[in-house]
C-alpha positions in Angstrom: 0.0 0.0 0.0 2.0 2.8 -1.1 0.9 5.9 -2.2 2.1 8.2 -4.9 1.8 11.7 -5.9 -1.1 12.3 -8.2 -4.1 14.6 -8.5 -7.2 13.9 -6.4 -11.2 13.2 -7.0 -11.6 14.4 -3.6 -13.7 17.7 -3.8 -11.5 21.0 -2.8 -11.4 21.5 0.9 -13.3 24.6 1.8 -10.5 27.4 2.3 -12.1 29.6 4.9 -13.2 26.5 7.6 -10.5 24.0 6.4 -12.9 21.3 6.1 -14.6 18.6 3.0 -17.9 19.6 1.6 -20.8 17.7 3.3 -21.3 14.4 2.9 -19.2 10.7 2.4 -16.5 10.8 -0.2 -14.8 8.2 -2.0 -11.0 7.9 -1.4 -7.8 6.0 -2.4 -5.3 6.4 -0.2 -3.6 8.1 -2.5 -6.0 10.7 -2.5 -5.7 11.4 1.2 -2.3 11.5 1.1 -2.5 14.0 -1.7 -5.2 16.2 -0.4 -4.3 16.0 3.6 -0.3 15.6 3.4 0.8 17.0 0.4 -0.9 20.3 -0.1 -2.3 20.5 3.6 -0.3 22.2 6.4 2.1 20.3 8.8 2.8 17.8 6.1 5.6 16.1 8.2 3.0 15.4 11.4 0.7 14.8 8.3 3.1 12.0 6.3 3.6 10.1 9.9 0.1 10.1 11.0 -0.9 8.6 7.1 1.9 6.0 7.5 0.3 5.0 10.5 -3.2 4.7 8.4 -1.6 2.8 5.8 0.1 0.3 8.7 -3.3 0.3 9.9 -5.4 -0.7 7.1 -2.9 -3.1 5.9 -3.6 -4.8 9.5 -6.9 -4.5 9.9 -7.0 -6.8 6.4 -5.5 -9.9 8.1 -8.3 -9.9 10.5 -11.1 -8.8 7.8 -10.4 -9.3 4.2 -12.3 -6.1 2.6 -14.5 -3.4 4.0 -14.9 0.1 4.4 -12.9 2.8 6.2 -14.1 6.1 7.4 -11.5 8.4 7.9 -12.0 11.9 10.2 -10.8 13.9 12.6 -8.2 16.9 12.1 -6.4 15.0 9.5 -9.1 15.5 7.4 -9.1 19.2 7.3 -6.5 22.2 6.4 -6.7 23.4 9.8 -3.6 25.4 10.8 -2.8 23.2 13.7 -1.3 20.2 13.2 -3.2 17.4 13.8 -2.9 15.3 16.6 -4.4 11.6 14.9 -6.7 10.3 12.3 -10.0 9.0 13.7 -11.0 5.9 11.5 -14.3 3.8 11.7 -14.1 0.5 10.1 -17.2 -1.1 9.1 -15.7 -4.9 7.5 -17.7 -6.6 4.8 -17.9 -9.7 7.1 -17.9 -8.8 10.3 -19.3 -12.4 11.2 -15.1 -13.4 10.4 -14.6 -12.0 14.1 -16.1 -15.6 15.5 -13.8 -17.6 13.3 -11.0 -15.9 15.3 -8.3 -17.8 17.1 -7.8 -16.6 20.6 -4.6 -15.1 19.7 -6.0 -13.3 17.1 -8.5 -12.1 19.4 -5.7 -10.7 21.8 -4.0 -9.5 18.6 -7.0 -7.4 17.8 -7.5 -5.3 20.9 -3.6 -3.5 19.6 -5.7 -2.4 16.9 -8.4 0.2 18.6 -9.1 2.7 21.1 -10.1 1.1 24.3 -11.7 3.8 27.0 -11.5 3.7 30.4 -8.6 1.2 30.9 -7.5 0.2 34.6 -4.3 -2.1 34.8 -4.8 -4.1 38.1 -2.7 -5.2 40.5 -1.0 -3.6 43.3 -0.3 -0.5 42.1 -3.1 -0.2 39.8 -3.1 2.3 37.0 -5.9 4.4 34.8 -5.3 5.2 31.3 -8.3 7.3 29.8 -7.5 6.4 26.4 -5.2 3.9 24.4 -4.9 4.6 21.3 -3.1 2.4 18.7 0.3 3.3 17.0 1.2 5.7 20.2 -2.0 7.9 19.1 -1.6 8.2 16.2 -4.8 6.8 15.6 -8.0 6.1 16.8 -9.6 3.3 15.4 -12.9 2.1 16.4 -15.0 -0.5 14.4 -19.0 -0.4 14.1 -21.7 -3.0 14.1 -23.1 -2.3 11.1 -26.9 -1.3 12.8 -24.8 1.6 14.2 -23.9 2.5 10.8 -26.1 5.7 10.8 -24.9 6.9 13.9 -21.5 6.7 13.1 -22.3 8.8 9.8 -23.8 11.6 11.8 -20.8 11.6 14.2 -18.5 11.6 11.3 -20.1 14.8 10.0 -20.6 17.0 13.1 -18.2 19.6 14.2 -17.4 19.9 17.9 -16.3 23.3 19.5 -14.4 23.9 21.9 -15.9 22.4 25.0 -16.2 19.2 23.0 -20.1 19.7 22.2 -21.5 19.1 18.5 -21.8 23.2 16.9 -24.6 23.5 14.1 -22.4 22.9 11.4 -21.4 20.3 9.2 -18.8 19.2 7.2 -17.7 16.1 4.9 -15.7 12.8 5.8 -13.9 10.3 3.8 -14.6 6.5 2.7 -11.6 4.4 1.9 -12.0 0.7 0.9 -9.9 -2.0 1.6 
């Protein structure tokens, strides 16, 4: 899964709020690295955090042969901070593949997404909010597809500030594997 330079079907990102046009679009990874590496700002926090995507998906595949990626967060915008991950949804053609699973494959699979609220027991126990995989780089959930819809909406709000959903909008990206 390499990518190479080459012009994008991605729609342009909107110059004044640094985000996509409403709605899902189709992507290559090619295209994202295009659109939110090459001609974004901070393209060297930019180039890690889609190396880590890449990794990611190239993963994910030898647990789920083919599905579809949503890709969001401040990656996915011309912000001019520099991005901290890349939130990714994945919603596998066969999720069923999960109860084939060995157990260490099951084990194997928890390195792969964000897991909230973590305690580490034993004597001096710890807390971890949030582990994200590839050192946060990433935060990769995956979806039951009847939570499809609310995952879209999600996808498409904009928070503010304090975290809370602002009445705006703006567009995410769908990669297959």
């Amino acid at each position: 899964m390499t990518c190479h330079t080459q012009k994008t079907m991605l729609p342009q990102v909107d110059p004044t709020t640094g985000f996509l046009p409403l709605g899902a679009h189709a992507a290559t990874l090619e295209d994202v690295f295009h659109t939110f590496v090459e001609i974004a700002p901070n393209g060297e926090r930019r180039k890690l955090i889609h190396e880590a995507l890449v990794l990611y998906l190239g993963t994910v595949k030898t647990f789920f042969p083919s599905g579809l990626d949503r890709v969001d967060g401040g990656f996915t915008t011309h912000k001019a901070d520099a991005p901290h991950d890349v939130d990714v949804v994945l919603l596998p053609d066969d999720p069923a593949a999960a109860l084939t699973w060995t157990d260490q494959q099951k084990i194997d699979w928890q390195g792969l997404i964000t897991l909230q609220d973590v305690i580490i027991g034993g004597q001096d126990a710890a807390y971890f909010q949030r582990v994200q995989p590839f050192g946060g780089l990433l935060d990769g959930f995956i979806a039951a597809p009847e939570r499809e819809s609310q995952w879209r909406g999600f996808w498409a709000s904009i928070r503010g500030e304090d975290g809370l959903p602002i009445p705006e909008s703006k567009g995410y990206l769908e990669v297959r594997w």
